[in-house]
Steps between C-alpha positions, in 0.01 A plus 500: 500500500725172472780394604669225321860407480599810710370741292153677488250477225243788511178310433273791457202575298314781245162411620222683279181267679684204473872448430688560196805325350739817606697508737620833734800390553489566846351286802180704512173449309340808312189505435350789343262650193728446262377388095558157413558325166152341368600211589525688869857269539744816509516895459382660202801662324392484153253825513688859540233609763447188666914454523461866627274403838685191511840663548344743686321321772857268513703819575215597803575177632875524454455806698288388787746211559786721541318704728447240724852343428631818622298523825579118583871649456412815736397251786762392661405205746421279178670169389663639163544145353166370501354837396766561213485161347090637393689743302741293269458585141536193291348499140150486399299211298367478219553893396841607614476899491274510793631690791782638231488845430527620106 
């Protein structure tokens, strides 16, 4: 994560071996089995069953984070700033729709 003129820039990662060109959109790195374009740059969305896992496996993480959002939130002796500002939502580069639901 970044902060630059006051405001935070999630600087995290789809890592599939080595990092891709999307963003999350958040300031945490993913890093998972996901399938990658040919050219292994970004997520294949192209193929029905490949968008299919894709989606999929985005939606487990989705999950995962809120579970642990929500027991960050449970524990009260934490500083709320510097664990919120992981969880800013800002848009995602180069594809847009990730982390949106359809």
């Amino acid at each position: 994560m970044k902060f630059q003129n006051n405001q935070i820039i999630p600087c995290g990662q789809i890592f599939i071996g080595l990092s891709t060109h999307q963003s999350t959109g958040l300031g945490i790195h993913i890093h998972s089995q996901f399938i990658p374009t040919i050219e292994r740059e970004n997520l294949d969305f192209q193929n029905p069953y490949i968008k299919q896992w894709n989606k999929e496996i985005l939606k487990s993480i989705g999950k995962i984070i809120r579970l642990i959002y929500d027991q960050i939130i449970l524990d009260q002796s934490q500083d709320y700033n510097s664990i919120l500002a992981i969880y800013s939502f800002l848009p995602t580069i180069p594809n847009l729709n990730i982390g949106l639901s359809e």
